[in-house]
Structures are given as structure tokens and as C-alpha cells.
C-alpha positions as CSV (number, residue, x, y, z in Angstrom):
1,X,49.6,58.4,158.4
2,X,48.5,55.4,160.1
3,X,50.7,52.4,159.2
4,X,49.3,49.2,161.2
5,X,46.4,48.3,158.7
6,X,44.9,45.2,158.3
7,X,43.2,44.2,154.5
8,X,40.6,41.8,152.7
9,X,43.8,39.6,151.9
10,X,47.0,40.1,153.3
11,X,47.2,40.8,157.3
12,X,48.8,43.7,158.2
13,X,49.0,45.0,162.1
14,X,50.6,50.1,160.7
15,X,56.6,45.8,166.4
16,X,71.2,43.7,178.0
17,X,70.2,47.3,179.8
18,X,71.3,50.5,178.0
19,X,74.4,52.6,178.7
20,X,73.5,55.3,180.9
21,X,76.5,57.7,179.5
22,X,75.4,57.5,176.1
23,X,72.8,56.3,173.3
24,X,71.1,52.9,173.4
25,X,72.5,51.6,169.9
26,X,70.5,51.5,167.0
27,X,68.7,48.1,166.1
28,X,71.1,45.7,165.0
29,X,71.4,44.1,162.0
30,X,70.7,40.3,163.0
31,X,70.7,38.3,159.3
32,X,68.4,35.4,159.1
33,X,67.6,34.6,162.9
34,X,65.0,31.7,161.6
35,X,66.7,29.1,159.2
36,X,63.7,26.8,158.3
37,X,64.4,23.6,159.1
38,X,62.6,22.5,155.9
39,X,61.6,23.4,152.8
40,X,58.2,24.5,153.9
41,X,58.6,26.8,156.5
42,X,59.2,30.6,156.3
43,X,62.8,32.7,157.4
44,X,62.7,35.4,159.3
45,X,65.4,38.1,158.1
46,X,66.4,41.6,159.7
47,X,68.3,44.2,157.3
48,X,68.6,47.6,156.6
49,X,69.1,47.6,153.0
50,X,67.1,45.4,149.9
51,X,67.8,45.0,146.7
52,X,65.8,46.5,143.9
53,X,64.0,43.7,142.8
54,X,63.2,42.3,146.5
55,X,62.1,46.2,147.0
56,X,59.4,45.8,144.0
57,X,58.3,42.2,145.4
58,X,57.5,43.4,148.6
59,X,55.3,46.6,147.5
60,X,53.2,44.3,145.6
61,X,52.5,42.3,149.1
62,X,52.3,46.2,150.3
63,X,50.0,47.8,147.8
64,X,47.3,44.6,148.5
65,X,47.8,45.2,152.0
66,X,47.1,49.1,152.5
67,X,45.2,50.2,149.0
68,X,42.0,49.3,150.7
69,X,42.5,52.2,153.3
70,X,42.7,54.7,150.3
71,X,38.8,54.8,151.1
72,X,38.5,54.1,154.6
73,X,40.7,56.7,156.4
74,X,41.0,60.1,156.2
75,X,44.7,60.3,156.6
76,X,46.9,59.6,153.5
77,X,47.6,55.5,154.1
78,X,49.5,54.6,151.1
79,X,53.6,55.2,149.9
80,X,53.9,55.7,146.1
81,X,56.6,53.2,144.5
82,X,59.7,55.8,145.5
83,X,58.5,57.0,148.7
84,X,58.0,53.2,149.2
85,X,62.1,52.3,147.8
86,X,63.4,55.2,150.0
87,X,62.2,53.9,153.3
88,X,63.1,50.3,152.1
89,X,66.7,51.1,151.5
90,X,67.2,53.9,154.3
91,X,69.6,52.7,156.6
92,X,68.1,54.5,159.4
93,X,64.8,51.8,158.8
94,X,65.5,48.4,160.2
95,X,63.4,46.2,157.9
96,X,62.4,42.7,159.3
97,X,61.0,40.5,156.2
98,X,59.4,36.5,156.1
99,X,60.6,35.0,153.2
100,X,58.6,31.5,151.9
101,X,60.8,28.5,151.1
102,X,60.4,29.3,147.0
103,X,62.4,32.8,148.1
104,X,58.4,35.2,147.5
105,X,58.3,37.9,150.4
106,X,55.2,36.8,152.7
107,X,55.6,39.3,155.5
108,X,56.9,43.0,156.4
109,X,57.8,45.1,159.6
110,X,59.6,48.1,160.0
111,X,61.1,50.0,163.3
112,X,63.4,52.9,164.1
113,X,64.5,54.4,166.8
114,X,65.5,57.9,164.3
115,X,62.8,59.2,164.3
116,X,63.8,61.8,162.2
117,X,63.1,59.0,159.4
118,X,59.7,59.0,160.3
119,X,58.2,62.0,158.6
120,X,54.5,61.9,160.0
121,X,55.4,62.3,163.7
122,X,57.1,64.9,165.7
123,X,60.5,63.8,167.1
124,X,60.3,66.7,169.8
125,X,57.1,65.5,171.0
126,X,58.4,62.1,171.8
127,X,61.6,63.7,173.3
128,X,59.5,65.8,175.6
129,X,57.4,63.6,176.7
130,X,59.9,60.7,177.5
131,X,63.1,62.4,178.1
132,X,64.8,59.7,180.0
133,X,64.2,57.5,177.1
134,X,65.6,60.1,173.8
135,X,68.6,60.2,176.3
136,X,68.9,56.9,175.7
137,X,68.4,56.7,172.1
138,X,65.6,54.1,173.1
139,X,62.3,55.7,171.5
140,X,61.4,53.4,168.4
141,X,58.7,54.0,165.9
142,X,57.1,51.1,164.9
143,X,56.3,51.7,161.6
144,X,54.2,49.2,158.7
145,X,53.7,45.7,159.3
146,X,52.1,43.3,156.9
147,X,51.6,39.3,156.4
148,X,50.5,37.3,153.4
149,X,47.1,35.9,154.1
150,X,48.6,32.4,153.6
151,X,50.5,32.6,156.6
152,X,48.0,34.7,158.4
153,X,47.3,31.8,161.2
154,X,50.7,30.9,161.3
155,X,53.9,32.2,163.5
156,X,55.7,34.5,161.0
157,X,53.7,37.9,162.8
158,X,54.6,36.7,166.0
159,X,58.6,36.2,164.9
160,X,58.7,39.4,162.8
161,X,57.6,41.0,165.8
162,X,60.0,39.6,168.3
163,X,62.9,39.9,166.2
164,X,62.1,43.3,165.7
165,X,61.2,44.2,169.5
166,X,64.4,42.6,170.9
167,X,65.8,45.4,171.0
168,X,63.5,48.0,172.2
169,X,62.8,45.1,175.1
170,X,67.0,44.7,176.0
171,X,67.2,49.0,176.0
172,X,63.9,49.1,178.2
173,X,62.7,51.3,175.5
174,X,59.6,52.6,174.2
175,X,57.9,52.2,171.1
176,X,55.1,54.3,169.1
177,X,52.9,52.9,166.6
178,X,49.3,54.8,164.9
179,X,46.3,53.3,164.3
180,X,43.7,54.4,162.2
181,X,39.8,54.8,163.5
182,X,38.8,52.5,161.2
183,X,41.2,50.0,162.0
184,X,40.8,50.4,165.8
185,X,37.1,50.2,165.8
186,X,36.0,47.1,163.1
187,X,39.2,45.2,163.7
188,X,40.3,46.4,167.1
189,X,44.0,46.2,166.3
190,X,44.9,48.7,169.4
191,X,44.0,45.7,171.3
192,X,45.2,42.8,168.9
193,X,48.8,44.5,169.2
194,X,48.5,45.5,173.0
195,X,47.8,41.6,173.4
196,X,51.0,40.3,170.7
197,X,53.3,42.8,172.7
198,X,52.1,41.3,176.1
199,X,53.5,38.1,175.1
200,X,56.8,39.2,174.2
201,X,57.5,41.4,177.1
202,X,55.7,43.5,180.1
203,X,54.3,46.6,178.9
204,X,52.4,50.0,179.8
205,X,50.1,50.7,176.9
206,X,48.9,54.3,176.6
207,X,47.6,57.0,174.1
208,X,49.6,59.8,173.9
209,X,47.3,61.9,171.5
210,X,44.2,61.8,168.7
211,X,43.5,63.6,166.0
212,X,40.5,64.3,164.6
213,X,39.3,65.0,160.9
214,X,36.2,66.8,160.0
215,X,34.0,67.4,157.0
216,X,31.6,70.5,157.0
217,X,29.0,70.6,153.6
218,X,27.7,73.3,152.6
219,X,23.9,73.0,151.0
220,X,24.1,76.4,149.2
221,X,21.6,77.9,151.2
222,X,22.0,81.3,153.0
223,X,22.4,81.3,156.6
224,X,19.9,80.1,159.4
225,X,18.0,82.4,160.6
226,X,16.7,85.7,159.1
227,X,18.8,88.7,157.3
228,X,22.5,88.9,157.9
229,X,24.6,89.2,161.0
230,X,24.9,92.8,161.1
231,X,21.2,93.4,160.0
232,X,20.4,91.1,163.7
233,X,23.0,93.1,165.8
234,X,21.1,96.3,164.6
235,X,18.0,95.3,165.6
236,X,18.5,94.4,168.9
């Protein structure tokens, strides 16, 4: 499931040194790390838990953000309402939300560093292939990120995202994300988050693995060629 998406309204871009005898700690709960200094700009606010009602604001902003990838991808893009609440109030799912000065959610990240709470990947194959790092507890999964069109030109992407990659940047950590083809290829987010990262921290992109999805139509037809494979085995 990829979950850096973009849409036809709102944007959406699917993101000290660790303890070498133990874990790198989970991401910490920061509170509000941007108090506007007005009543016109956006907070910035980190949690692990929302209430109800701020849980059924933001899948509005969500659902206009990922429905249009219902037709576009292949993979399965979009949460139902309770898959949705269950990441949103899963403890193990840092949440980093923009708020606007009337209190409306305009923006949404997500990051673990469980990945065990992130049910379309493979937490072995992360572990295997940088052991140094699950030693560490510093392998995060970047998961959903999404911005109202309103603020689309403004900073609140760039703050969600460094407030949610302090960590990973402190514990030298690594972070996965997905991408979907078609998001990678008409809106080249691959590079559009490769370049956002860059100017938060140094970084070594790469792509650890693809997969493909096929479609093979059948016209109804009998085989190519003439008789049946047993029939052309006899004969010669």
C-alpha cells in the first residue's frame, strides 16, 4: 500500500547519537513545537493519540487526499473510517498534525519506528537488511503524509516533516517510505521527497525493492497455434 500520494486538491507526499547497549527510543511526544505567533499562521503538533472528533476531521482532509488513487494504482491506497481511527489512536504511530488558527486540521504525517504497526511491509526484511540499525530500534516507516491545498506553497510540509524526522536524524536512523508508479512517474515524488529530506539532513537514497502488478485478458479464443498441446507433441 503506497501511502505518499499527492491529489487534485489537497497535497499529499504516502517524513543526540543512539545508545549502543540498547534501543534508540521511540519518537517522542514533543506537543505543539510551532506556536503561531498570530492568528494566521498554522501549529505544528506531534502526538500519539486524537480524539474522536479531531480523528473524523482529519479523514475528511484524508479521504480528498488519497480517493483519487482508488483508480490510479493497483495496490489498495485507501483506509476505511476504522482502519483509519486505529492507526490514528495507536500509540505505536507518532502522528504529526498542522492545525489552522480557526482549530480545522490542514496537514498529516505519520512515522514509526514499530514496524510491526505497519501491516504492509515486512519487519524481517528491514531487520535483515539493516541489522545495525533494528539493533538500534532506529528503522522508521514513514507512513501517509498529506497537506490542505491552501497551505500547499506554504511551510507547514516542510515543518511536519522536520518535526517528524528529528528523531530518525538524532538516532542516525533510517527511514522507509512507498511510492506508487503513478505517483513516481506524473508527479515524481521519489524525487520531490529525496530533495525535502536533503534539506533537513544528509542522506543516501536507495530502492530496496519493486513490485510489479500484471493483468492477463483472455479474448475467449482457443489457443495460438493449431490443435492442442499434446496433439503437437505427437506429431513431431
Amino acid at each position: 500500500m503506497s501511502r505518499l500520494v499527492t491529489a487534485t486538491d489537497p497535497i499529499a507526499v504516502r517524513p543526540g547519537l543512539a545508545n549502543s547497549e540498547g534501543p534508540a527510543p521511540a519518537v517522542p511526544v514533543l506537543g505543539v513545537i510551532q506556536r503561531p505567533s498570530s492568528r494566521t499562521k498554522p501549529a505544528v503538533e506531534v502526538v500519539t493519540d486524537l480524539s474522536t472528533q479531531q480523528v473524523l476531521s482529519l479523514y475528511d482532509l484524508y479521504l480528498a487526499a488519497f480517493a483519487p488513487l482508488m483508480t490510479k494504482a493497483a495496490a489498495r491506497q485507501v483506509l476505511n473510517l476504522s482502519e483509519f481511527e486505529a492507526e490514528m489512536t495507536d500509540p505505536r504511530v507518532v502522528k504529526c498534525v498542522a492545525w489552522a488558527p480557526d482549530g480545522q486540521p490542514i496537514g498529516l504525517t505519520t512515522v514509526t519506528n514499530d514496524l510491526e504497526s505497519v501491516p504492509w511491509i515486512s519487519p524481517e526484511f528491514y531487520a535483515a537488511r539493516f541489522p545495525e540499525h533494528a539493533a538500534r530500534g532506529a528503522i522508521y516507516y514513514l507512513g501517509f503524509t498529506l497537506v490542505h491545498p491552501k497551505y500547499r506553497r506554504s511551510s507547514v510540509l516542510a515543518n511536519m516533516m522536520s518535526a517528524m524526522l528529528a528523531p530518525v536524524v538524532a538516532n542516525r536512523g533510517v527511514v522507509g517510505y512507498d511510492i506508487c508508479e503513478h505517483n513516481n512517474t506524473v508527479l515524481r515524488f521519489s524525487t520531490n521527497i529525496e530533495r525535502l529530506f536533503r534539506s533537513l539532513s544528509d542522506i543516501a537514497t536507495s530502492t530496496v525493492d519493486t513490485q510489479t502488478y500484471y493483468a492477463m485478458e483472455f479474448s475467449g479464443a482457443g489457443p495460438v497455434g493449431t490443435g492442442s498441446a499434446a496433439d503437437r507433441k505427437a506429431s513431431s
